[in-house]
Every structure is written in structure tokens, then in C-alpha cells.
N, C-alpha and C positions, 0 to 999 in steps of 0.2 A: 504493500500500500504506500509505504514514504517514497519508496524510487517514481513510480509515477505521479505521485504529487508533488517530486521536484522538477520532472520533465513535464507534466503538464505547465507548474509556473514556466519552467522557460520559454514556452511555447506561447506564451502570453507576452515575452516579452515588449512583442512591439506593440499590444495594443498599452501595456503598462506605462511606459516611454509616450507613447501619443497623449494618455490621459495628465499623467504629470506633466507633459508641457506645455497640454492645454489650460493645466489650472496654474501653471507657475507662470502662465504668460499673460492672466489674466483674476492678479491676485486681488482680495477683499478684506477691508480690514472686519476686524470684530464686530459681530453680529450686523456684518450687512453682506454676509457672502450668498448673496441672492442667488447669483449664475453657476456658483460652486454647487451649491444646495441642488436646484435646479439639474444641475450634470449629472448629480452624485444619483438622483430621486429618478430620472430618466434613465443610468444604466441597471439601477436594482430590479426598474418595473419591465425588462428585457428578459429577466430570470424565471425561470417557471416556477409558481409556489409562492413566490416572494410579495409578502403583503409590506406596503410601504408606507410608512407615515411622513408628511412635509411639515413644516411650522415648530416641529417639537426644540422648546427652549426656546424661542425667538426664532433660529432659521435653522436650526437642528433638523435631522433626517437618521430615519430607525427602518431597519430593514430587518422583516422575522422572516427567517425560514423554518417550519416544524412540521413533524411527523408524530402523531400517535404520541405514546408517552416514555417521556425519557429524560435527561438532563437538561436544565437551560444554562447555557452560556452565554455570554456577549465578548465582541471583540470591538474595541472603539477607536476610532480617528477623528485629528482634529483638524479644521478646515481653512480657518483666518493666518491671515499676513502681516507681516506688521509695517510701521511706516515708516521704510529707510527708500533710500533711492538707490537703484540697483546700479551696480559698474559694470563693467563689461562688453561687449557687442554680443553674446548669446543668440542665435536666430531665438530662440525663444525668452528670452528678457522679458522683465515686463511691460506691458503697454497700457497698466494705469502709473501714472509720473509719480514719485514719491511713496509706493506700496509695491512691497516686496517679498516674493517666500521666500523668507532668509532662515528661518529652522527648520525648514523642511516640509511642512504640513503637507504640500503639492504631494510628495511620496508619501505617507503617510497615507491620506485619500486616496491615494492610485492603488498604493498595496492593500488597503480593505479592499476597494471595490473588486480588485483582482482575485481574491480568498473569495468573496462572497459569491462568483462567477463559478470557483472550483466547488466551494461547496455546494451551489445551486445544483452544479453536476453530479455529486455526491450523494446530495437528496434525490436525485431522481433515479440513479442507477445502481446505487447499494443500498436502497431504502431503510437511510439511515432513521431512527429513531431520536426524536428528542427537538431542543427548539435552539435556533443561533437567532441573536440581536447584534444587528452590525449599526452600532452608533457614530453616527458621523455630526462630530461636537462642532459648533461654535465657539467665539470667543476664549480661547484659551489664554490667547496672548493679553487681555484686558477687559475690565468689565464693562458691562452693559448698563441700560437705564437703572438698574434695580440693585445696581453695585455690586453685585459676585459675576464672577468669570462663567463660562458657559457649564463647566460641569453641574455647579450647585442646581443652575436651572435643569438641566437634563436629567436629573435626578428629581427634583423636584415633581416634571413632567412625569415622571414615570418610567425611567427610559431602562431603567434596571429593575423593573418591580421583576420578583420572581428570579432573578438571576443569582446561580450560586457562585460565578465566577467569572470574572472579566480580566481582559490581555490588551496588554497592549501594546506598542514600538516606538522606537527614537529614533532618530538619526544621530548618526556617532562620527562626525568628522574629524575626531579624533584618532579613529581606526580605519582599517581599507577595507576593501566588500572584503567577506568570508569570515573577519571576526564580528562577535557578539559579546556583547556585555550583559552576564545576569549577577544579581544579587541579593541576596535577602535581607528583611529586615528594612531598615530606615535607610534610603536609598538617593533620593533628592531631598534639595533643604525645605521646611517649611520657611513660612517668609510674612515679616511682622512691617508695618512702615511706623518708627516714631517722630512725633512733632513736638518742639515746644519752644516756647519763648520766654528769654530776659530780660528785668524790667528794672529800669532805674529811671532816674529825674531826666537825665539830659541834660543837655546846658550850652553854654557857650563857648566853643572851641578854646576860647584865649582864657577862660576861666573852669576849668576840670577840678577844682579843689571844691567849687561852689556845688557841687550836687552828683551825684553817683551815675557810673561812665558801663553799662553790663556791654560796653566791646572789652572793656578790662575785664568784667567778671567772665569773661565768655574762656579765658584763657584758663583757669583750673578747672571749666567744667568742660574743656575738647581733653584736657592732659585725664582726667578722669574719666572719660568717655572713651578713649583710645587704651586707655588700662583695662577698659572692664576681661575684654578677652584673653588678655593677657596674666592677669591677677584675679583674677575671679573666676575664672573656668577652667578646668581640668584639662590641661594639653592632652586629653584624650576623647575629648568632646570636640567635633565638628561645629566652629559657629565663628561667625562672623559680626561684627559692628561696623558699619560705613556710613556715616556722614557724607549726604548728597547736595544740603544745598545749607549755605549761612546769606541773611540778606538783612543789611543796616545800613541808616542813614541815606542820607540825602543833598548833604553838599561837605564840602570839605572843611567847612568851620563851625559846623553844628554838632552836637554830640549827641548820637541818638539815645531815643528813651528806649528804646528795644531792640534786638537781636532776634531775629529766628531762624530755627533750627532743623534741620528735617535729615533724616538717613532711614538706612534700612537696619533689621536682625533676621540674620539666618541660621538657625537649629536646626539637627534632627529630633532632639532629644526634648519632650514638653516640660521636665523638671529644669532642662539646661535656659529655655525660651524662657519660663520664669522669673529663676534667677537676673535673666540681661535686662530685665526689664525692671524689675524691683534697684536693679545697679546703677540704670540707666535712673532713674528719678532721683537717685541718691545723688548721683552727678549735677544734676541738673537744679539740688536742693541748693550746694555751696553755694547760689548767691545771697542765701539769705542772711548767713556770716557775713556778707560785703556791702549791706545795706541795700541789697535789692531782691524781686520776688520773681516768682517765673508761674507758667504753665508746662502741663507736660501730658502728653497723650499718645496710647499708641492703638494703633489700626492693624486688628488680626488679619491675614491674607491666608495664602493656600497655608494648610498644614503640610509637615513631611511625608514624602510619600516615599507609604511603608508596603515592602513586597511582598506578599505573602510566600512563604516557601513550600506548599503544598504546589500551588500554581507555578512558581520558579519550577518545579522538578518535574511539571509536565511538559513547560517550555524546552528544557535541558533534553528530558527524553524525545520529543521532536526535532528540537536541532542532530542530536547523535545518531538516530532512525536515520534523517534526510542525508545528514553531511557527517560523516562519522570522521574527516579531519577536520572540519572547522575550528578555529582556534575561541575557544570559547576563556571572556577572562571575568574574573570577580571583584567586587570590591565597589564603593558606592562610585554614583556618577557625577557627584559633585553638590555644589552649592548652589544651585541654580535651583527655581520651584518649578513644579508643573502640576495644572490643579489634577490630572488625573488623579491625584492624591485623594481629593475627598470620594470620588469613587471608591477606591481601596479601603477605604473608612468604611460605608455601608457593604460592601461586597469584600470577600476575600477575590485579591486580584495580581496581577503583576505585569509590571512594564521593562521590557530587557531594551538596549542598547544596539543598534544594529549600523555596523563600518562602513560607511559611505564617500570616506578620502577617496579624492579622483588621485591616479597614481605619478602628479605632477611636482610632487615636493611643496606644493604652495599651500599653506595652513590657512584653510579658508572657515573660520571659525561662526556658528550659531550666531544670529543674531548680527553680522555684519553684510557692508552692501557687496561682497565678492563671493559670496555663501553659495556651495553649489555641491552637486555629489556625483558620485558615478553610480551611472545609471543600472550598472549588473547589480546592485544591491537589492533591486524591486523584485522580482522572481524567486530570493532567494526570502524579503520579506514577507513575500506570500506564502509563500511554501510553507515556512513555520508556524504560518497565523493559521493555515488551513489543515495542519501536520497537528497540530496541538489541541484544534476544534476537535477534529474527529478521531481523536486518543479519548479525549474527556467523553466527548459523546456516548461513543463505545462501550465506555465502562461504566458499572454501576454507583459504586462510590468512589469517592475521591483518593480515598488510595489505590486505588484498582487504576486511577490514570495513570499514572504516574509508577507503577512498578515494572 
């Protein structure tokens, strides 16, 4: 069964290639990916069996295929672009000015709909038992009217009721095609935004003795703030403190009455996220030793996404079925968030890492305007997505996938 679900993906290659360059050449930012949606909704409703839902989440799209009774899964991709301006001359570049798929999501949407195509075939010709949900999310990269990212919404909708497990992919320009990154446990960082402001009288530049100056108090509360990860958390704890943005005053001889303050915190660990945050106020109190007051607030974002390893060891036994040398590595994938996280919250679920360096030397890194991949990576991300569907399917419980 895995040998021909990897020659079937390849045999998909070129239409895999056509569909990501049609949506990388024609990207959307968050929750307005209309034509994406659209694309995604018109190749599912091609599939025999396949009941389609449009609008879910804002512009979400849920594709079930099921038989009789059996397991339900989901596999999900996400859809939105973000707004960098792309370099390059690419025939297929993008041709909205200023929006870009610079992480990938283009592959991502191409390799579901591609799994979704194998298993369509699957369901018809091995009458497979049981139900797949191929969620195709919104807004991952930023939130919508309601202020959470597309997950929360799609969850909200419904878009995993009933599901005991969901998969998902990355792109890893970190790596070349044929490696894959899986890991267990606490995997990307959750991700907190804090604000706050210092307060003093102000005064007049030629007189700083007359009334209290929080650009001076601003200086033990950065030197405490850049400590906190340093002296406060366990050099075995994953986490981050960065200061994004400081903005005061108004002319060169006034002395402002405030300072504001704005950065990010990234944990894996909820006791660790606590902590930075309880540090972070404590930093942010010294003004009140210096005769001035402050505010201080922070804004919860995605939590950490945690992989479950029951799912991790069905992913693994698919990958080793399909490509028994693929170079398979461990270990988290960094401090970056991705809200698939709160899926993995309500669902046991996992998201692996998949190599997509073009083999040019050039480190074309996530989230920048030169971002790009090679394209043998899609065939082989299908294959796993569709190798691991129907491992799970197959078996009755959850450790029966996976042995």
C-alpha cells in the first residue's frame, strides 16, 4: 500500500506544481482569501463522495470524505499570505503588489488538496471505512474582525467536532526535500504581546531637575527586562523577551511625560510564560522608586504547540513504510508560533517539518520577500499526509496505528 501511495503522489506531481503556482501567484492576505477558498472548494467538489463546506471560519473550506463506520481524522492547511513584497523574477511571482506566500501556505494547500484527491481514490477503490476532514484554514498568519487567528474560528465552527486526530505540515527551508522534522511534546513557541507605559511630569528640556524624566527611568526597566531570561529562567527553558517598539517625545527640548513600550514573550512551557510575565511587571514597577508610575498589560496569543506523540509515531511509521531512507531529525522547531497549536489543544494532533531548500546554497528563510522551495517536496508531502490517513483509518485504536 505505501509504495503506491508514493508513486501515485508523484504522478500528481505536475498537477501539485500547477496548483501551488497558481495560488503562490495569486496570494491573499488573512481572511480575505476568496479565490484561494474558491480553488480549494472547486477541486474537492471534483472528488466522488466528497461533501464540501464554503464560509467555514470566515473563508474556511472543510472537505469530508466517509464511509460507514470507523475513525475520524482531519488533516488541515492553511491558506493566507502575508504582506511582504516579493523579489525575484519567478514566472510565477506574485501578481497582487505587496502580498506574498513567503511560508509556504501555497504548498501546504497544494499538498492537502493532493492527499485529498489520493484518498478520494482510496475511498472508492478499497472501501475504506471511516471519515477524513481536510480543513483548509484561514488567517493563520493574523487575526480577523473578532481578534483570534483562523484556527480559534474553525474550531469554533465546528470544523473538528468528532475528530480524534489531526496532522498537519510545515515547510522547513531549513532542510532539503527528503528530510522531515518530527517531535514530541512542546514543539513551536507559544506567543504573548506585552505593553506598557512610563509616567512622569515632563518638563523642560533646559530644566530636568524640575520634574521627573521616565526616558531616564526607562533605563533600569530595559536593563531588567533584558535580564529577565537571562536570570530568571532556567537555561533549560526555551523563551524569549524582545522589545519591538519604544516611542517618546516630541521635539528635542521637551521632556516627555511618557514612554511606551511594546515586545513580544515566547515559551513553550505555561509555568515558564508565567513567570516572564509576573518579571516582566516587576521590571516595569522600578519606576515607582524614581518618582514615576507606569501601566503594564499583556495580550495572550497562540499557545505552544504541543505534538502529541501517539500521532508523531503514526507520522514516523508512514514516513519509514513510504521512504525507509529518508532522513528523519528531532528536536523542537523553534520559537516561532503557529496557531495550529490550539487545534492540538482540543484534538490530540501533530504537525512535522517537511525540507523544502531549493539545492542552491541560498538560505531563503520563512517569512522573507526571496522565500521559495523546491518543488519535489509536494509529492512527497502528500504521500505522508495520505500514508498516515489511511494507517489510522485502518486500525481500530490508536495504538493499532501506529504499531
Amino acid at each position: 500500500m505505501g509504495k503506491r501511495v508514493a508513486e501515485q503522489a508523484e504522478a500528481l506531481q505536475e498537477q501539485l506544481v500547477a496548483w501551488r503556482r497558481q495560488i503562490h501567484a495569486n496570494p491573499e492576505l488573512s481572511f480575505r482569501e476568496f479565490e484561494t477558498a474558491r480553488l480549494v472548494a472547486g477541486e474537492l467538489e471534483k472528488i466522488d463522495g466528497m461533501v464540501v463546506k464554503k464560509g467555514v471560519g470566515t473563508t474556511g473550506v472543510v472537505g469530508t470524505l466517509s464511509r460507514g463506520e470507523g475513525r475520524t481524522i482531519a488533516l488541515r492547511a492553511d491558506m493566507d499570505a502575508l504582506p511582504i513584497v516579493e523579489s525575484g523574477d519567478r514566472p510565477y511571482r506574485s501578481r497582487n503588489p505587496g502580498v506574498m506566500h513567503a511560508c509556504g501556505h501555497d504548498a501546504h494547500t497544494a499538498i492537502l488538496l493532493g492527499a485529498a484527491r489520493l484518498l478520494g481514490e482510496a475511498f472508492r477503490s478499497e472501501k475504506i471505512q471511516g471519515t477524513v476532514q481536510f480543513v483548509f484554514q484561514p488567517g493563520e498568519e493574523y487575526t480577523g474582525a473578532v481578534g483570534t487567528t483562523g484556527a480559534p474560528q474553525m474550531l469554533e465552527a465546528g470544523a473538528l467536532d468528532g475528530v480524534e486526530q489531526v496532522i498537519a505540515l510545515h515547510m522547513n527551508p531549513e532542510r532539503p526535500v527528503g528530510a522531515v522534522l518530527v517531535n514530541d511534546g512542546y514543539t513551536m513557541a507559544g506567543v504573548d504581546t506585552f505593553q506598557g507605559t512610563l509616567y512622569g511630569t515632563g518638563g523642560h528640556g533646559a530644566y530636568p531637575h524640575l520634574g521627573t524624566d521616565p526616558s531616564w527611568m526607562l533605563l533600569p526597566v530595559l536593563q531588567a527586562v533584558h535580564g529577565i531570561v537571562a536570570r530568571r529562567v532556567s537555561p533549560l527553558e526555551p523563551a524569549v523577551v524582545s522589545i519591538g517598539q519604544i516611542h517618546a517625545g516630541t521635539a528635542s527640548n521637551v521632556i516627555p511625560s511618557e514612554v511606551f513600550i511594546q515586545g513580544t514573550i515566547r515559551t513553550y512551557d505555561p509555568d515558564t510564560r508565567n513567570r516572564i510575565v509576573d518579571q516582566l511587571e516587576k521590571a516595569f514597577s522600578l519606576v515607582t522608586g524614581l518618582g514615576g508610575s507606569y501601566t503594564f498589560q499583556v495580550e495572550e496569543g497562540e499557545p505552544a504547540l504541543y505534538n502529541h506523540p501517539e500521532t508523531n509515531l503514526a507520522i514516523l511509521k508512514a514516513i519509514r513504510h513510504l521512504y525507509p531512507e529518508m532522513e528523519i531529525d528531532g528536536g523542537p522547531f523553534g520559537m516561532a508560533a503557529e496557531d495550529f497549536s490550539y487545534m492540538t489543544q482540543q484534538v490530540p494532533g501533530a504537525m512535522f517539518f517537511l525540507g523544502c531548500a531549493l539545492p542552491d546554497g541560498i538560505h531563503r528563510d520563512l517569512h522573507t520577500p526571496i522565500f521559495d522551495i523546491d518543488e519535489g517536496c509536494l509529492p512527497i508531502g502528500t504521500a505522508i499526509l495520505t500514508q498516515t490517513a489511511l494507517q489510522i483509518l485502518k486500525s481500530e485504536r490508536a495504538d493499532e496505528s501506529v504499531s
